[in-house]
C-alpha positions in Angstrom: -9.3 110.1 19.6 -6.9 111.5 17.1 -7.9 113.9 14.5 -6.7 111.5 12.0 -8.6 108.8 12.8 -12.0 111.2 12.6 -10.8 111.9 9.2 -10.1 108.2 8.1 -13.7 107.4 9.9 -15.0 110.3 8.2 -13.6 108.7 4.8 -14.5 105.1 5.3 -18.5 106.3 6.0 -17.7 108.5 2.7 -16.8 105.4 0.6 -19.7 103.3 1.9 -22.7 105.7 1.2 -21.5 105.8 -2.4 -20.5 102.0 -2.2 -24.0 101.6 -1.5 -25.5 104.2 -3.9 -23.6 102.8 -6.8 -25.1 98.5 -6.0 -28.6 100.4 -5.8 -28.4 102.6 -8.9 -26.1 99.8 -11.1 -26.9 96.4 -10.6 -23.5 94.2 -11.2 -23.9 92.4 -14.7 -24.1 89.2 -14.7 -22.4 86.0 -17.3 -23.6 83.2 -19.2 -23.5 80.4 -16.7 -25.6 82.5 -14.4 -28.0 84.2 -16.3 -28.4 81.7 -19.3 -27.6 82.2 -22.7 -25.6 81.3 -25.6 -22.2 81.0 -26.3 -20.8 80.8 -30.0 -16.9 79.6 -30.8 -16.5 80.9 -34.7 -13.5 80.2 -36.6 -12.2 82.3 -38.8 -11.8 80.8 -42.7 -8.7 81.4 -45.1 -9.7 83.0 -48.7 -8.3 83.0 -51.9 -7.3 87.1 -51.1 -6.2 86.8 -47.2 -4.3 83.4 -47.4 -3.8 83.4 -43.8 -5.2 84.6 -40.1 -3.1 87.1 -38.8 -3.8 88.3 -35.3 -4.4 91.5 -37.0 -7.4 89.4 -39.3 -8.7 88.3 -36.6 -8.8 91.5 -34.9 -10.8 92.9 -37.8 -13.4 89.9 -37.0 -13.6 90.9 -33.6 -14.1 94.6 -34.3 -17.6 94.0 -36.6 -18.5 91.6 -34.5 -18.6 93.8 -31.7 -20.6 95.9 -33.8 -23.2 93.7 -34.8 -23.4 92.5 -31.7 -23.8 96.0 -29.7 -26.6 97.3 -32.5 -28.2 94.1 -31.8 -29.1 95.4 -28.0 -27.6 92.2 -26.0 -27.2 93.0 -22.5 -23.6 92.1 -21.7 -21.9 90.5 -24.4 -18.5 88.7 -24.2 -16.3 88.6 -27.1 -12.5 87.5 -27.0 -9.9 86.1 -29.2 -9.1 82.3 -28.2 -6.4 80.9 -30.0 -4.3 81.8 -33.7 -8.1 81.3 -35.4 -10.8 82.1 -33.3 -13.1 84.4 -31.6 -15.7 83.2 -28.8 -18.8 85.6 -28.1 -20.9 84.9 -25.4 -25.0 86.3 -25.5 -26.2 86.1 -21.8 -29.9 86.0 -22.2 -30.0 85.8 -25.7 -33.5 84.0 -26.6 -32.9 83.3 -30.3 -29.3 81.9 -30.9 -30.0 81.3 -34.6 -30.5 85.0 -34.9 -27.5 85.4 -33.5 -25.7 82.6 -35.8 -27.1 84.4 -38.9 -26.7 87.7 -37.5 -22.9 87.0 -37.0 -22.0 84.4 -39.7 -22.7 86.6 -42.4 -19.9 88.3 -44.3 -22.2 91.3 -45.4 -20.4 92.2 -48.4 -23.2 95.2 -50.0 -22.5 95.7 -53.6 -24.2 98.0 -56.1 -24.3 96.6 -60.0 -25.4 97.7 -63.5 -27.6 95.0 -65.5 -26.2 94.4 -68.8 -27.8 95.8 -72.3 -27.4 92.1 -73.5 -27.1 89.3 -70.7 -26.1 85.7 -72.2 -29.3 83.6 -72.3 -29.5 81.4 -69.3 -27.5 82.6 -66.9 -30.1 84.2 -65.2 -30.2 87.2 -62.8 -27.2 86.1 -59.9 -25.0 85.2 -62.7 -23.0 87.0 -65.4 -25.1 89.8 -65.8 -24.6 92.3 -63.4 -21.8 94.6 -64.5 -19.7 95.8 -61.2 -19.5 99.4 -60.6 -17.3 100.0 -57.7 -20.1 101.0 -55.1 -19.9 99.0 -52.2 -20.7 98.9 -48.5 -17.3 100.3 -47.8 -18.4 103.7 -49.0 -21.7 103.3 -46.9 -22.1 105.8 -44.0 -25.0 104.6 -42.3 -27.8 102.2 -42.8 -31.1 102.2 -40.9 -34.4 100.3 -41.0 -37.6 102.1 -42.1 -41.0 101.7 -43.0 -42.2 101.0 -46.3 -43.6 104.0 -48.0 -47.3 102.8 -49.7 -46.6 98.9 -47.8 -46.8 96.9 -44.8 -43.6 95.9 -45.2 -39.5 97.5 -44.2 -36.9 98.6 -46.2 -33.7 99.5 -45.2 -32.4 103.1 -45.8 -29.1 103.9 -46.9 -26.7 107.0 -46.3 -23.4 107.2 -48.9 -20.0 109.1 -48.2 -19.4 111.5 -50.5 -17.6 109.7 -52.7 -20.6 107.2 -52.5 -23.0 109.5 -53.3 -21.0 110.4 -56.2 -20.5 106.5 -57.5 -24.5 106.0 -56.9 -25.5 109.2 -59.1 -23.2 108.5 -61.7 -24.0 104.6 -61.4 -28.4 105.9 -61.5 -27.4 108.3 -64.3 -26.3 105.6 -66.7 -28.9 103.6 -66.0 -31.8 106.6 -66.1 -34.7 105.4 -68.7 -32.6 102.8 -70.2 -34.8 99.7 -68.8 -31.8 98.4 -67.3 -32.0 97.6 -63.5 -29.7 98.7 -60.8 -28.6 95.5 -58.8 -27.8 95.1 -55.0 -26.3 92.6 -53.8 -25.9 91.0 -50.4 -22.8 88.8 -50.3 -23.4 87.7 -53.9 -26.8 87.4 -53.7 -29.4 89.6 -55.5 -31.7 91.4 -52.8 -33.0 94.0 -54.5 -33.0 95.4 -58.0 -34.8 98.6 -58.7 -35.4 100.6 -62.1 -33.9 103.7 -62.7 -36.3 106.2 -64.3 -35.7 108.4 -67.1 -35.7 111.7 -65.0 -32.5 110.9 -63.9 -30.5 110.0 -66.8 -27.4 111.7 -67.3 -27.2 112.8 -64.0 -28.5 110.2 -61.4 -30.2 110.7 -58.0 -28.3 112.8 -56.1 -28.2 113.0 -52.5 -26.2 110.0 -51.5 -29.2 108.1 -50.4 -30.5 104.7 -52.0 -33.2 102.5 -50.7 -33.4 98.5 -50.4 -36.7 97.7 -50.9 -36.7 93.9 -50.3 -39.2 93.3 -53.1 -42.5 94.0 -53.5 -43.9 93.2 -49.8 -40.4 94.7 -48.5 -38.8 92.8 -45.4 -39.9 91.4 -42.1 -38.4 94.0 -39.2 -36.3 91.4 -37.8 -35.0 91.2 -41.4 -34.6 94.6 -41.9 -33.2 95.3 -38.7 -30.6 92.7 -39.2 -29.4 93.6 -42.5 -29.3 97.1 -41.0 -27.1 96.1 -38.4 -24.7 93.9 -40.6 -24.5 96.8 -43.3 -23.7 99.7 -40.3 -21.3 97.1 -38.8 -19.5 96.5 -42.4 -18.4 93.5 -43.8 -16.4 90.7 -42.4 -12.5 90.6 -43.7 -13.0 87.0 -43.8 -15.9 84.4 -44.0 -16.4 82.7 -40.6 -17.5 79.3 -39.4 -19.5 78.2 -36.1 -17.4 75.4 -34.8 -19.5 75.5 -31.3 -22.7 76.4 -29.8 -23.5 76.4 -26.2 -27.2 76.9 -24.8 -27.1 77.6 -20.9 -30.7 77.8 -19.8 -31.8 80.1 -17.4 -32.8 77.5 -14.7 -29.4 76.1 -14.8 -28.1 79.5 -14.0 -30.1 80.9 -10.9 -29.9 77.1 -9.4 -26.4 78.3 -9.7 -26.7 81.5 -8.1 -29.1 80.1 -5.7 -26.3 77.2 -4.4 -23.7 80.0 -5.1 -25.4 82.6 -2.4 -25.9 79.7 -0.1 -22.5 78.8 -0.3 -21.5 82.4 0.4 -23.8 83.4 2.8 -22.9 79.9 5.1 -19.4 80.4 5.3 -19.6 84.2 6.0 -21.4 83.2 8.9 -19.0 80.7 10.4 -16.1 83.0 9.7 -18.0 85.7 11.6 -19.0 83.8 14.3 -15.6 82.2 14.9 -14.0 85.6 15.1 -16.5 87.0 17.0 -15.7 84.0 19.9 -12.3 83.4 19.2 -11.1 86.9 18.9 -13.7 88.7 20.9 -13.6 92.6 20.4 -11.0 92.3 17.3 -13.4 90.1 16.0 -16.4 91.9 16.2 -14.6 94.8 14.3 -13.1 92.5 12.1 -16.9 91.6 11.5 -17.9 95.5 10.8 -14.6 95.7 8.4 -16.0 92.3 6.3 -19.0 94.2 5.4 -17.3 97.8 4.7 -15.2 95.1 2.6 -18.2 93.2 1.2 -19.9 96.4 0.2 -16.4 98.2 -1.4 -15.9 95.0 -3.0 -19.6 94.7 -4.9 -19.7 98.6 -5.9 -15.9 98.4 -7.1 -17.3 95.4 -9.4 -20.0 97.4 -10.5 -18.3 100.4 -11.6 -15.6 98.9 -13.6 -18.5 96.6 -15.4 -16.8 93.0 -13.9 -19.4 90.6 -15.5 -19.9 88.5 -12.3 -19.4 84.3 -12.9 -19.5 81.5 -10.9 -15.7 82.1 -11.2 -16.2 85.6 -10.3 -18.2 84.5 -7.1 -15.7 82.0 -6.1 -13.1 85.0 -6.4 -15.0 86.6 -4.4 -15.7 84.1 -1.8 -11.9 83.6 -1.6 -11.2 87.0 -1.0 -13.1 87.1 2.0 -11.1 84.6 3.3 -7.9 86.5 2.4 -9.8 89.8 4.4 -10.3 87.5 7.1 -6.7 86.4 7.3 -5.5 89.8 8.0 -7.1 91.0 11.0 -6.2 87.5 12.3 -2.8 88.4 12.4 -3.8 91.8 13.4 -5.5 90.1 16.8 -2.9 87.7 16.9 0.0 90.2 17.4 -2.2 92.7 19.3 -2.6 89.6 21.9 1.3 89.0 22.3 1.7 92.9 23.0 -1.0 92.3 25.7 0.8 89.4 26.8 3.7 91.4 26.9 2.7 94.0 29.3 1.9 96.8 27.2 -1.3 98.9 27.7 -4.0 98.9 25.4 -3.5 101.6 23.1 0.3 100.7 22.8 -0.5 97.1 21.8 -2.9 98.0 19.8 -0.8 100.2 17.6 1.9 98.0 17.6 0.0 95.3 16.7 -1.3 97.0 13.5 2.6 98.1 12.7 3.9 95.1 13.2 1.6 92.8 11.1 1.4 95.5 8.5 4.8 93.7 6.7 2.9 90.4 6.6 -0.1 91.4 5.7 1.5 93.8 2.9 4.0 90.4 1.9 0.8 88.2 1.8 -1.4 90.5 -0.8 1.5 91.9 -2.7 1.7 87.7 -3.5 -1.6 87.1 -3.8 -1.9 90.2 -6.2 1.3 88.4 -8.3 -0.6 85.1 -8.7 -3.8 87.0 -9.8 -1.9 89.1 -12.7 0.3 85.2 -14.1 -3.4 83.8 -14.1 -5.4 86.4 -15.8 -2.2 86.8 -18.2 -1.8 83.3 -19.2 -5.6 82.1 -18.4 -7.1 81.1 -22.2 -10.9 81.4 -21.0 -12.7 84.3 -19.8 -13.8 82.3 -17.1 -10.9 81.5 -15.5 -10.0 85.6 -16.0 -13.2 86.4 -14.4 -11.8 84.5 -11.4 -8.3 86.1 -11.2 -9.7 89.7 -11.6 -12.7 89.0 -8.8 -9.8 88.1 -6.6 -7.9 90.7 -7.7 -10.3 93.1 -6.5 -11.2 91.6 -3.3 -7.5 91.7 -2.4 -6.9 95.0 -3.1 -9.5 96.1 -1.0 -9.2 93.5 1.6 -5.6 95.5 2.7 -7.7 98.7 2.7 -10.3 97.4 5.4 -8.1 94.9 7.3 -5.6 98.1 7.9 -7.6 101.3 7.7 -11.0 100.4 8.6 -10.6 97.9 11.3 -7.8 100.3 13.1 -9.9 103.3 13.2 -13.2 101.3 14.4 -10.8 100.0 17.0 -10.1 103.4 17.8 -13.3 104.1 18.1 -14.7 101.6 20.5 -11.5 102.1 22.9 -13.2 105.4 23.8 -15.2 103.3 25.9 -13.4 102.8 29.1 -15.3 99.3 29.2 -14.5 98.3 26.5 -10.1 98.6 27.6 -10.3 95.3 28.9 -7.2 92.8 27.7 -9.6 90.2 28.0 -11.5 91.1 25.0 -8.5 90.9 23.2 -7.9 87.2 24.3 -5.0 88.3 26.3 -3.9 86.7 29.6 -1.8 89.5 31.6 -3.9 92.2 32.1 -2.6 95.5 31.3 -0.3 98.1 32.6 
């Protein structure tokens, strides 16, 4: 045997061991419809400021949403743009989608006021008479849910910028032993409004750090944690609407995956038994190559972070039957060399050149159709799909050529084994 064909052997094991040691170590993720979940469409909502969605809007919606949605913890979240106005997040496994509707929904807009000396009578506290004083959430560095000091409660801890820090001591300072209360405000609405004592009047706390208290009792954690996470994420450029929510349950989903695998699992058989009878010793390697391919396939899925869908799995499924397809025309035009008079190693060669344009022709095409769908495809499902395939055809040419030539190579060592008629072929060789 060739030197080469050591080293492409040598490579192929190479590839496998970590092909294997990745599907171990990283389990592929898996989407909504398999695992359950919730799947949110929000709209985004003109204002009075930002008249209309630009695709750069709606890029800012997606940006804090993805940052809400990452501090939240979900495993595997989905978030894409859909149309001129809207943004679709999916929550696999996400137990409390009202959470998530509140969590998301909220514009977060943090503001720090000054009470007025002399508020108009009746208004009461959320109306006019909180004086504005310029601090807001945009000069807020961090955010972060604590224990209450002396409660049972939370509170959420606040780090300024500098320039924050310097609005909040000068903001404090005015309002040091004056009575006056210093108002914070969550989208309009009064959350918190501590006194100011007089040992910092005139110059303010300093430090850049300010506390939300939540009121006497202080916050639940969930609440806490929450209005952490919207305050870290920032505020939303625009107010958004939820137009649709989708509740997959978990049963649905692995009676998917179950009927999925089955599906899977039945027609790799067939395909491997036919090749193995039709085809005889091609077969049988193209067998070996199908689960180098198989395994490449899963690991290359796994490492790139390809959240795996019933799309996904059909993609997959498909691709296999693409694999499949090229060592059949591999066998095929091995045979007519046989047929042909040539000896075995010849024909084999030359039936591996010469099906090499087809084969190349047939996923160069495949890979064409995969790139028009996943670029004009308007669901992430339907993307899933085209990228699964994608995949699987990529590294279908990589087994069907290298790997199935070189364990070919290998098992023709075998003097027994040099027999045209496990190759289907009906002269015998020369």
């Amino acid at each position: 045997m060739k030197q080469r064909y050591w080293l492409t052997l040598l490579l192929v094991v190479v590839l496998t061991a970590g092909a294997v040691y990745v599907l171990i170590n990283r389990p592929i993720p898996r989407g909504l419809d398999l695992v359950g979940g919730t799947q949110l469409t929000l709209e985004a909502q003109p204002t009075a400021e930002v008249k209309s969605i630009t695709p750069e809007v709606l890029q800012g919606v997606k940006t804090v949403l993805e940052q809400r949605i990452n501090a939240l913890g979900t495993k595997e979240p989905l978030i894409q743009v859909r149309g001129q106005n809207q943004v679709v997040v999916q929550l696999p496994e996400e137990k409390d989608p009202e959470r998530a509707i509140k969590l998301l929904g909220d514009t977060a807009q943090l503001e720090f006021r000054k009470e007025i000396p002399n508020p108009v009578p009746g208004l009461g506290a959320q109306g006019q008479t909180w004086e504005k004083t310029g601090l807001t959430g945009k000069e807020l560095e961090y955010a972060q849910q604590v224990p209450q000091q002396g409660g049972q409660g939370w509170e959420v801890a606040l780090d300024f910028t500098d320039k924050g820090g310097q609005l909040f001591a000068k903001t404090t300072g005015a309002l040091g032993g004056t009575g006056r209360r210093l108002g914070i405000f969550l989208d309009d609405r009064l959350v918190s409004a501590p006194s100011v004592g007089p040992e910092f009047a005139g110059t303010g706390i300093t430090g850049g750090k300010a506390v939300i208290t939540g009121g006497g009792t202080g916050f639940a954690l969930e609440e806490a944690t929450d209005l952490a996470i919207k305050l870290r994420a920032g505020a939303l450029p625009v107010p958004i609407k939820v137009v649709e929510n989708r509740t997959v349950g978990a049963s649905l989903g692995q009676d998917s995956i179950q009927r999925s695998l089955n599906a899977g699992v039945a027609g790799l058989i067939a395909v491997s038994i036919f090749m193995l009878f039709y085809y005889r010793l091609p077969g049988l390697v193209a067998n070996l190559a199908l689960v180098v391919y198989a395994i490449l396939n899963l690991a290359l899925f796994a490492l790139v972070g390809v959240t795996l869908t019933l799309p996904g799995i059909a993609g997959f499924i498909l691709s296999i039957g693409i694999a499949v397809d090229a060592n059949i025309l591999i066998s095929e035009r091995t045979k007519e060399e046989l047929n042909s008079g040539k000896k075995i190693f010849t024909a084999v060669d030359a039936g591996f050149d010469r099906a090499f344009a087809s084969i190349l022709d047939g996923h160069v095409t495949n890979l064409i159709s995969c790139a028009v769908l996943f670029w004009l495809a308007s669901g992430g499902l339907i993307r899933g799909f085209a990228v699964t395939l994608a995949i699987g055809v990529a590294i279908s040419l990589f087994t069907a050529v290298t790997c199935s030539r070189v364990f070919l190579q290998l098992l023709l060592n075998l003097p027994a084994l040099r027999n045209p008629w496990l190759f289907g072929a009906k002269v015998p060789a020369k």
